[in-house]
TORKOL-4160 file (C-alpha; in steps of 0.2 Angstrom, whole numbers, padded with zeros to 4 digits, m for minus):
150
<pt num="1" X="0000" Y="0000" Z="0000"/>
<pt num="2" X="0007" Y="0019" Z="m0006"/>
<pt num="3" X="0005" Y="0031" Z="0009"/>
<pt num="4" X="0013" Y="0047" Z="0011"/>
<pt num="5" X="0031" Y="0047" Z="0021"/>
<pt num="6" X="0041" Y="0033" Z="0025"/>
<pt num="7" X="0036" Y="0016" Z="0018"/>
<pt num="8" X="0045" Y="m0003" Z="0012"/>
<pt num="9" X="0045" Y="m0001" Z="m0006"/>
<pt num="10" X="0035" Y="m0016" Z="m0012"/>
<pt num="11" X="0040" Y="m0026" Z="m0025"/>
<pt num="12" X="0024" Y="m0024" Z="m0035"/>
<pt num="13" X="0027" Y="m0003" Z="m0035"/>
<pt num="14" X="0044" Y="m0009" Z="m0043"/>
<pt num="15" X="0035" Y="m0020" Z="m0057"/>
<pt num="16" X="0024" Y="m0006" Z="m0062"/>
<pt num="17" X="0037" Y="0005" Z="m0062"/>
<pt num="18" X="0047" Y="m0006" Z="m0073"/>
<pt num="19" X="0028" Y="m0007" Z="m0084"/>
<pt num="20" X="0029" Y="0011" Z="m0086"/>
<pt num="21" X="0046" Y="0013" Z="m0094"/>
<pt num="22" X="0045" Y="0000" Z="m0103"/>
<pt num="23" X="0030" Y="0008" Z="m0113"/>
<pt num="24" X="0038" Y="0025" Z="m0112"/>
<pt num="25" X="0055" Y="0014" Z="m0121"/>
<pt num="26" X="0043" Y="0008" Z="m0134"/>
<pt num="27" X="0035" Y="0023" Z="m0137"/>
<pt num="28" X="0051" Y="0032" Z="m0139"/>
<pt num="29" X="0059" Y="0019" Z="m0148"/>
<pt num="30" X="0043" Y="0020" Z="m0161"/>
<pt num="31" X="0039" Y="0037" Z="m0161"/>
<pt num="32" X="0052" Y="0048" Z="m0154"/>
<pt num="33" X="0038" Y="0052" Z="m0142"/>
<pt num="34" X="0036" Y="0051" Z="m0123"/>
<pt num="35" X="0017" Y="0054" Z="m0118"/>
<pt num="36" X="0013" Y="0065" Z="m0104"/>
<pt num="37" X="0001" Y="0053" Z="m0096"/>
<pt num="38" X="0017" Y="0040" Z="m0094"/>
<pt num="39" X="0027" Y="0055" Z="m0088"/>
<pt num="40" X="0013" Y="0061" Z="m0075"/>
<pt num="41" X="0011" Y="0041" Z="m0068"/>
<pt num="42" X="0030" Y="0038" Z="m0065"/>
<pt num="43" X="0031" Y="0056" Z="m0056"/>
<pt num="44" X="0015" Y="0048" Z="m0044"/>
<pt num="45" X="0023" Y="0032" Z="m0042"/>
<pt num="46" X="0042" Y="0039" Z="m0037"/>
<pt num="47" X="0035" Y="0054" Z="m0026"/>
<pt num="48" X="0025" Y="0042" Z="m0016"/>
<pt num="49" X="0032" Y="0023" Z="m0018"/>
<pt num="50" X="0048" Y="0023" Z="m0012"/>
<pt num="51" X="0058" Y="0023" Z="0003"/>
<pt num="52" X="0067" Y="0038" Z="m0001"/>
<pt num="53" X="0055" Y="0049" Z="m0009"/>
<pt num="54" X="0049" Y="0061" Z="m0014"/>
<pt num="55" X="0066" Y="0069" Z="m0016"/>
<pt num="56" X="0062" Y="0085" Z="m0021"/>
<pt num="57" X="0081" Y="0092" Z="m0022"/>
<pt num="58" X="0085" Y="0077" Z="m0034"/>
<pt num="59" X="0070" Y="0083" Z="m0045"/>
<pt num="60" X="0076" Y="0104" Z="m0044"/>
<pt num="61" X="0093" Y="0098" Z="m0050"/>
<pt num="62" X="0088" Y="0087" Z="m0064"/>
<pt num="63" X="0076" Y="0100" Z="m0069"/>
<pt num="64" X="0088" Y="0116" Z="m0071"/>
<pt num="65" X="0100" Y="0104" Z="m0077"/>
<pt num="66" X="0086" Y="0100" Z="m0090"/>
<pt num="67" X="0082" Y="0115" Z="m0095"/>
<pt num="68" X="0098" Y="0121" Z="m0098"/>
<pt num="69" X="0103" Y="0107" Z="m0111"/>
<pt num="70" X="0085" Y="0108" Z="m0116"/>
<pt num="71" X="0089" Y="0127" Z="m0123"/>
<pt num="72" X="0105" Y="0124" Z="m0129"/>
<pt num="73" X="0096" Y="0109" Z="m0140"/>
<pt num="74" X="0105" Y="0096" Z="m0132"/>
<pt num="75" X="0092" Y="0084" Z="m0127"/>
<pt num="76" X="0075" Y="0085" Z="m0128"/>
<pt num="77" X="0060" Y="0093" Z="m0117"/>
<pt num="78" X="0050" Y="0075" Z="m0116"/>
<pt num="79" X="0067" Y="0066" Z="m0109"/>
<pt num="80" X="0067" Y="0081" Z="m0096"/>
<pt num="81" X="0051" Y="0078" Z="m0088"/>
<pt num="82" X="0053" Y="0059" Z="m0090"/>
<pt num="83" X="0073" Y="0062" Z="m0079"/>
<pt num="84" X="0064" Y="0075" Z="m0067"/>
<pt num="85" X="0048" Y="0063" Z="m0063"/>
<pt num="86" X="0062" Y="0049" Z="m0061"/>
<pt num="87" X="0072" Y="0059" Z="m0051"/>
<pt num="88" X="0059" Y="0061" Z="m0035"/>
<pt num="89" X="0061" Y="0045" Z="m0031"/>
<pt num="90" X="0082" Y="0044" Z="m0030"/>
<pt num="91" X="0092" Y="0054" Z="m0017"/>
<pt num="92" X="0104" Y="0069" Z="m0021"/>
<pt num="93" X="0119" Y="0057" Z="m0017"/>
<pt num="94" X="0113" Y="0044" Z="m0030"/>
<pt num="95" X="0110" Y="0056" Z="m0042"/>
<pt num="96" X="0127" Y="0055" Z="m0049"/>
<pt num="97" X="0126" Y="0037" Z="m0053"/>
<pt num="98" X="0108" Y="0040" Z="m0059"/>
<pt num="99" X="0117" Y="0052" Z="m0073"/>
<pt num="100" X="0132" Y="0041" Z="m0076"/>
<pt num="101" X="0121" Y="0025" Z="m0080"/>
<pt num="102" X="0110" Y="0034" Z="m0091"/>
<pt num="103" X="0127" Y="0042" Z="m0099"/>
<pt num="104" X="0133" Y="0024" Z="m0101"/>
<pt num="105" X="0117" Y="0016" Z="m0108"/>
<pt num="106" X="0115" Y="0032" Z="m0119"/>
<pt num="107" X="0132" Y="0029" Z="m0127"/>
<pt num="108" X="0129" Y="0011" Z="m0132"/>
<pt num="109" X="0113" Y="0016" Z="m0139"/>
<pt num="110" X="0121" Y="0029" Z="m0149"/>
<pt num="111" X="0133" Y="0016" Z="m0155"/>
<pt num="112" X="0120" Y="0004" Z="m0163"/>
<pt num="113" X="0111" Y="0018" Z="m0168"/>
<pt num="114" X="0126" Y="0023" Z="m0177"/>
<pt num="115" X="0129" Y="0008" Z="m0183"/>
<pt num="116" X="0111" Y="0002" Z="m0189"/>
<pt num="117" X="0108" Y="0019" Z="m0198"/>
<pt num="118" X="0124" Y="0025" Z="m0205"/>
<pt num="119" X="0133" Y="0006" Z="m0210"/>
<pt num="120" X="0118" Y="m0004" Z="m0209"/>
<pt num="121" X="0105" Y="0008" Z="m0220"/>
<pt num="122" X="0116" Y="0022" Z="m0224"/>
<pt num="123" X="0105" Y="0035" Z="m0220"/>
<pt num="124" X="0112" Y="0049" Z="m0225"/>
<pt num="125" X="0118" Y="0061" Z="m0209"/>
<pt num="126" X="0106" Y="0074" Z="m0202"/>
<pt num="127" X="0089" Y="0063" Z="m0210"/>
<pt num="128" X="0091" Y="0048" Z="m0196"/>
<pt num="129" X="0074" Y="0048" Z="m0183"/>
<pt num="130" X="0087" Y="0052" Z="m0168"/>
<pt num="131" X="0091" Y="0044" Z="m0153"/>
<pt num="132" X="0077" Y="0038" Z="m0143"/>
<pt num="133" X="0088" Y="0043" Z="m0126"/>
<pt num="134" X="0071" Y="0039" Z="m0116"/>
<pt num="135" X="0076" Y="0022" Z="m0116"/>
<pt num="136" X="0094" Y="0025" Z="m0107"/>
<pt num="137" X="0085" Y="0037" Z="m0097"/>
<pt num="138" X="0074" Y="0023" Z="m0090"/>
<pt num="139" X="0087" Y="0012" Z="m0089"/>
<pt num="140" X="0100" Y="0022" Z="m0080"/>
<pt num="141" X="0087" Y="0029" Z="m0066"/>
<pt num="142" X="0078" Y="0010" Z="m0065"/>
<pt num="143" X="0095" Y="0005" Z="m0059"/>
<pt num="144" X="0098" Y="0018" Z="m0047"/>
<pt num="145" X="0080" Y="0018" Z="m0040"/>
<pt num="146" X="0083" Y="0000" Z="m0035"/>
<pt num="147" X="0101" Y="0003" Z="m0028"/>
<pt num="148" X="0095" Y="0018" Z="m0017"/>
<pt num="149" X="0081" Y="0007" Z="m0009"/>
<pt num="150" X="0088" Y="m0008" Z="m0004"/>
């Protein structure tokens, strides 16, 4: 049961959790595209299902942090609110390997995507769909959400 304030996480919070960016990967991955609604439900669950949260701090840095590589173009506005709503549920002190696994699943998703559209079907550069970077998002703040809550 979700209350307000400290509580075990359970493992069903975790599994849904894991449902929810699984569809927000797939609709990333299809549709360079992460729905609101998905965004909105995974802020919920991390604000209120887990041991550590809601850690606001966590979510004000990812936010700034977002919005300033959101206007200099580097990464795009739906990944922010996906990283911020993530973010409520990890401590400041994890937040750093929260950012370091997504770095790290990020790169080895750019690599195949490199691979698959400039070798594979040589796309020509600047017509490629992009780098759906919502799944390393998911994955690197899955992993750190776990950790943090054991």
């Amino acid at each position: 049961m979700l209350t307000i304030g400290y509580q075990d996480t359970s493992a069903a919070t975790l599994v849904i959790l894991l449902l929810l960016c699984f569809l927000v990967s797939v609709s990333d991955i299809r549709r360079r595209r992460i729905p609101n609604v998905l965004s909105l439900l995974i802020l919920v669950l991390c604000s209120l299902g887990f041991k550590n949260s809601p850690c606001l701090e966590s979510a004000l840095v990812v936010l700034i942090g977002g919005l300033i590589l959101g206007k200099a173009g580097l990464i795009a506005y739906g990944d922010i609110k996906l990283a911020t709503a993530l973010s409520t549920a990890i401590p400041l002190n994890y937040l750093w390997y929260a950012t370091s696994y997504t770095v790290l699943v990020g790169g080895i998703l750019s690599i195949i995507y490199a691979i698959k559209y400039r070798w594979l079907l040589a796309t020509p550069k600047g017509s490629d769909p992009g780098l759906p970077y919502g799944v390393a998002i998911c994955s690197g703040f899955l992993v750190t959400i776990v950790l943090s809550n054991l």
